[in-house]
C-alpha positions as CSV (number, residue, x, y, z in Angstrom):
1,X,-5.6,-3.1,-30.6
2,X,-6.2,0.0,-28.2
3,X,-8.3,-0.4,-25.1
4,X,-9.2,1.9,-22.5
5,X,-8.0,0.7,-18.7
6,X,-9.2,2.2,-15.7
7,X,-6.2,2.6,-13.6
8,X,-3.9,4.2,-11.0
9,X,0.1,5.7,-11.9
10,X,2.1,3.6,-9.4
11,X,5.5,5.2,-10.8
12,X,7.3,6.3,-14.0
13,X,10.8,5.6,-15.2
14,X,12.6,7.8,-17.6
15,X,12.7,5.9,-21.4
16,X,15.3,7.5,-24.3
17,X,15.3,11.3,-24.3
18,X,11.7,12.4,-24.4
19,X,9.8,9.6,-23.0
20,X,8.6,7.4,-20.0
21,X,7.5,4.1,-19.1
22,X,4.4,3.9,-16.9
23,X,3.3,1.4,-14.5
24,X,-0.3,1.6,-14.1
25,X,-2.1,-0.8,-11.3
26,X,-5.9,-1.5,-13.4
27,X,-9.0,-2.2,-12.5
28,X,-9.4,-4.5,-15.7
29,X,-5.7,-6.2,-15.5
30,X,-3.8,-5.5,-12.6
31,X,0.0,-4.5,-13.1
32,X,0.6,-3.4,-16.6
33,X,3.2,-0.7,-17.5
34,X,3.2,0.9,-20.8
35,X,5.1,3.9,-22.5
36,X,4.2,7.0,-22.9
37,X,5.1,9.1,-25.3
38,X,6.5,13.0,-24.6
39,X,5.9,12.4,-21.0
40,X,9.3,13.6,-20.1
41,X,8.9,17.2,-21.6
42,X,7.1,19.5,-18.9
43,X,4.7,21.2,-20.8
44,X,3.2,18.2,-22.7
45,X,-0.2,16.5,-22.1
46,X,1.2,13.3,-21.6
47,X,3.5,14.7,-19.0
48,X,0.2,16.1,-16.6
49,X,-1.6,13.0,-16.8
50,X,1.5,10.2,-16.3
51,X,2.7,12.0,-12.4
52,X,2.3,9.4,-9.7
53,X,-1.0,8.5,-8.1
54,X,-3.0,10.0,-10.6
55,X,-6.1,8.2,-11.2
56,X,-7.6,8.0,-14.9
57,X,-8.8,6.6,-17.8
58,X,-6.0,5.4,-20.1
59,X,-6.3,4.4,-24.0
60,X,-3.3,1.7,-24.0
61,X,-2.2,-0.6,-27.4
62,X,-2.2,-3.7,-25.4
63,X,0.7,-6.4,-26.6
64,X,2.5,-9.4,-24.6
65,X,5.7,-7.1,-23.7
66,X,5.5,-3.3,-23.1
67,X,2.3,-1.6,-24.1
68,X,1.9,2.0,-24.6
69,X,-0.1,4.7,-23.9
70,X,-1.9,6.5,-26.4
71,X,-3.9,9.2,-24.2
72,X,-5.3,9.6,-20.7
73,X,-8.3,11.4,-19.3
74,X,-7.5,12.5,-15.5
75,X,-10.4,11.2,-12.6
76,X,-8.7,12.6,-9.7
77,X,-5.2,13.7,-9.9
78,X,-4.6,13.0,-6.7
79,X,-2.9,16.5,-6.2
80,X,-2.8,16.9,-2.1
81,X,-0.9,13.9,-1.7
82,X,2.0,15.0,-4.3
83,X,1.4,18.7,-2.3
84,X,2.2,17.0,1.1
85,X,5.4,15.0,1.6
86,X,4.1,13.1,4.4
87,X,1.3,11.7,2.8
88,X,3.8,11.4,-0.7
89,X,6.1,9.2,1.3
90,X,3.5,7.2,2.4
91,X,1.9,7.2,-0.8
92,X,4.8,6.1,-2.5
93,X,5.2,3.2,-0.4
94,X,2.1,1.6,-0.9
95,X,2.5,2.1,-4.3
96,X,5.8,0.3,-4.6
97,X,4.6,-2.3,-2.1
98,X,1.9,-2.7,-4.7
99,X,4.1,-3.1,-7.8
100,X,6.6,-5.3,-6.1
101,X,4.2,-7.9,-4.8
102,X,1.6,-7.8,-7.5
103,X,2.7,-10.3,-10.5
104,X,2.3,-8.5,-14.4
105,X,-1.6,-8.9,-16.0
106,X,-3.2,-10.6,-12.7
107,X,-6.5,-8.7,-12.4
108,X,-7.3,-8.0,-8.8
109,X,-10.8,-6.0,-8.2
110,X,-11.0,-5.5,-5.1
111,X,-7.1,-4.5,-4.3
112,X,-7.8,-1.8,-6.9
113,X,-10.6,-0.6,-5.0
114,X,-8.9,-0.6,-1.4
115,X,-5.4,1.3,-3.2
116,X,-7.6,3.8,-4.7
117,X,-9.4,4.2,-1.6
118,X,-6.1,4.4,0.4
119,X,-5.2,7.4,-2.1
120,X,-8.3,9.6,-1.5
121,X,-8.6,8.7,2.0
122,X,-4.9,10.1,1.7
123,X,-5.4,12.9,0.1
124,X,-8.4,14.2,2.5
125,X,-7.0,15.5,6.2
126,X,-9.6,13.1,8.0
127,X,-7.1,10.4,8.8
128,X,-3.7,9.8,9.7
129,X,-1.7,8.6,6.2
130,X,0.3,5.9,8.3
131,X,-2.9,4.1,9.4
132,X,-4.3,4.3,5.8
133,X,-1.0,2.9,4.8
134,X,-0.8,0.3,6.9
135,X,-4.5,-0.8,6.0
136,X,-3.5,-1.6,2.8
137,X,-0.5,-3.1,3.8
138,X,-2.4,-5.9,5.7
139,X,-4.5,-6.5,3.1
140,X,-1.3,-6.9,0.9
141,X,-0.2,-9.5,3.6
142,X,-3.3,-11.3,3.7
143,X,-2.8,-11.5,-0.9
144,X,0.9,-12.6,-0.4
145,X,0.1,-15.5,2.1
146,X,1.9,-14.1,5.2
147,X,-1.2,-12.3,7.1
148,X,-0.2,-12.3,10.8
149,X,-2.4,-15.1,12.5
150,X,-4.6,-12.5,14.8
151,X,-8.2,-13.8,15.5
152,X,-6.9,-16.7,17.7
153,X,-4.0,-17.7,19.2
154,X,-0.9,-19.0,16.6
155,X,-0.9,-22.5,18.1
156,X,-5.0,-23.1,17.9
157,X,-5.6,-22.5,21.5
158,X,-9.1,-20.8,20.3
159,X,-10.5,-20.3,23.9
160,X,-7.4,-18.6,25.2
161,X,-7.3,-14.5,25.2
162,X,-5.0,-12.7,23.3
163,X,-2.1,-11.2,25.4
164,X,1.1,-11.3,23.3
165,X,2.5,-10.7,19.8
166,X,5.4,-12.7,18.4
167,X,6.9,-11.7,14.9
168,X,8.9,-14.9,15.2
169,X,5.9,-17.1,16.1
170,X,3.8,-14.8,13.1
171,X,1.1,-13.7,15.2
172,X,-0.7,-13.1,18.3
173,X,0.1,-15.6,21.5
174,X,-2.7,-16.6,24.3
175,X,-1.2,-16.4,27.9
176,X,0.3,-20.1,27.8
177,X,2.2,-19.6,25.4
178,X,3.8,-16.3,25.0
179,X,6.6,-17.0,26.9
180,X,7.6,-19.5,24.5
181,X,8.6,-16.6,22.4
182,X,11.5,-15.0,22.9
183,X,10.5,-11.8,21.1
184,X,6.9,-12.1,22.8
185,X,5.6,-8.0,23.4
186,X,2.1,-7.3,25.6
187,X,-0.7,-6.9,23.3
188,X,-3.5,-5.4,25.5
189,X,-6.9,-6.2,24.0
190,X,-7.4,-2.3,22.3
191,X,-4.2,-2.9,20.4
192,X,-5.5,-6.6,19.5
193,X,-8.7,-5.1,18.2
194,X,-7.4,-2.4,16.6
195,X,-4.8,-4.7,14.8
196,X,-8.3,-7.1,13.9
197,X,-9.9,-3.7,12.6
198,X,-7.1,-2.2,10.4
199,X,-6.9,-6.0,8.6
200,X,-10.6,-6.5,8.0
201,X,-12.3,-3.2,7.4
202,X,-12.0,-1.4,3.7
203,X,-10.3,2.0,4.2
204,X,-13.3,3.0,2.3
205,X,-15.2,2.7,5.8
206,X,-12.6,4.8,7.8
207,X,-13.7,8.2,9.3
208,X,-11.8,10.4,11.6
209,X,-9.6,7.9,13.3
210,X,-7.9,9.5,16.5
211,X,-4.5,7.3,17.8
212,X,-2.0,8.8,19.8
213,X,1.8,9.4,18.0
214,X,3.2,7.0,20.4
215,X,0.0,4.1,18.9
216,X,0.8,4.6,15.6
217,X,4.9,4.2,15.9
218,X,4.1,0.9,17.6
219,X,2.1,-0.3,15.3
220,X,4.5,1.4,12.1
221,X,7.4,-0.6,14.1
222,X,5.2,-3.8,14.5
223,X,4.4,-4.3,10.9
224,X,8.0,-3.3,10.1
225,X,9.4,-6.1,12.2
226,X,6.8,-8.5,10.9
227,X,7.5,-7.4,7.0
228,X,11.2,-7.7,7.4
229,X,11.0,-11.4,8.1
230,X,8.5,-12.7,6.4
231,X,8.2,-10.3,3.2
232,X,11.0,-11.2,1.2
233,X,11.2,-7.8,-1.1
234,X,13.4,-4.9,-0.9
235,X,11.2,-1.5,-0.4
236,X,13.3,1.2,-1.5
237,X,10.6,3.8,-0.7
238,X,11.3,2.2,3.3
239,X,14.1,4.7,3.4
240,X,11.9,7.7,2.6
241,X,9.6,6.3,5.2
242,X,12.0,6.4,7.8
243,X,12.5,10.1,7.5
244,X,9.1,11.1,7.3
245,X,8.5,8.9,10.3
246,X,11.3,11.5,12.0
247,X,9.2,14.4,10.8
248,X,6.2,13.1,12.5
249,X,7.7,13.0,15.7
């Protein structure tokens, strides 16, 4: 049965001589992959309308195992990002962040709507790509059950300001008890609030943020701290990151 998806190329791997199979992230099924025929010679249709990010309507035969794609119709090809290899690396990240911690066929609405609102977002020059990123990566947190406890202090002293962050504890620490923590770093209250912003606002709200280089690489190395412990996956795109993150400074 075919059936058109609404969806987003997270990446393409090369399948026999000519074609490629797709992973797609839908708006109607979450993480379905699917192959596509021709998509590995240049000059084909299939080949335009399969290159990562590129949002679109696809016409899939649906089965239990690998699906394929029949034809696509391109929404926004996404082209600035692919044009840019800063915002590609980051890009590419969320992407595979996506795909490795999003389970095959379960639908997730409003994921959809934040990763394609990461990608435009992205592919404007309003805001910085690594902030965008690590939006989405919260929210990615907050769906894998490892959010970083942030509105109140990680041992339920709710009355207590914020004035630490502890990667070991998983979250932020109230005055009594960040030294407890031997890994405890100051969190002054802009950094706390920003933190609380970037995990509960929809990038689709975002307009010309303004940080400082030296913000954003303390946040990057934050999250990047807090991912390695309690995330679990390999991120092979990480590497990538890393150099970009060289580039930006």
């Amino acid at each position: 049965m075919f059936e058109k998806v609404e969806g987003i190329v997270l990446r393409t791997k090369d399948y026999g001589e000519t074609n490629k199979i797709v992973t797609l992230f839908t708006r109607e099924y979450g993480l379905i992959s699917g192959v596509a025929r021709g998509a590995k010679k240049s000059k084909s249709r299939m080949a335009a309308v399969t290159q990562p990010f590129i949002y679109g309507i696809f016409v899939m035969r649906l089965s239990s195992g690998l699906g394929t794609i029949q034809q696509a119709e391109v929404l926004d090809s996404m082209r600035k990002i692919r044009e840019d290899i800063i915002k590609t690396g980051y890009a590419t990240y969320i992407a595979e962040l996506v795909s490795k911690m999003m389970n095959e066929r379960e639908k997730y609405e409003l994921l959809f709507q934040e990763l394609l609102a990461s990608l435009e977002k992205m592919a404007e020059d309003e805001n910085p790509p690594a902030i965008i990123a690590m939006m989405l990566e919260m929210k990615l947190y907050q769906i894998g059950g490892f959010a970083p406890i942030l509105k109140e202090c990680v041992n339920g002293h709710i009355e207590e300001p914020i004035v630490a962050f502890s990667v070991t504890e998983g979250g932020a620490l109230c005055k009594q008890c960040q030294y407890r923590a031997s890994d405890a770093v100051p969190l002054p209250t802009s950094m706390h609030k920003l933190l609380l912003a970037m995990s509960e606002t929809s990038v689709k709200r975002i307009r010309n943020i303004q940080l400082r280089k030296e913000t954003i690489q303390w946040l990057r190395k934050l999250l990047d701290d807090y991912y390695d412990r309690y995330g679990g996956m390999f991120i092979k795109s990480k590497r990538f990151l890393d150099q970009i993150h060289l580039l930006e400074e």
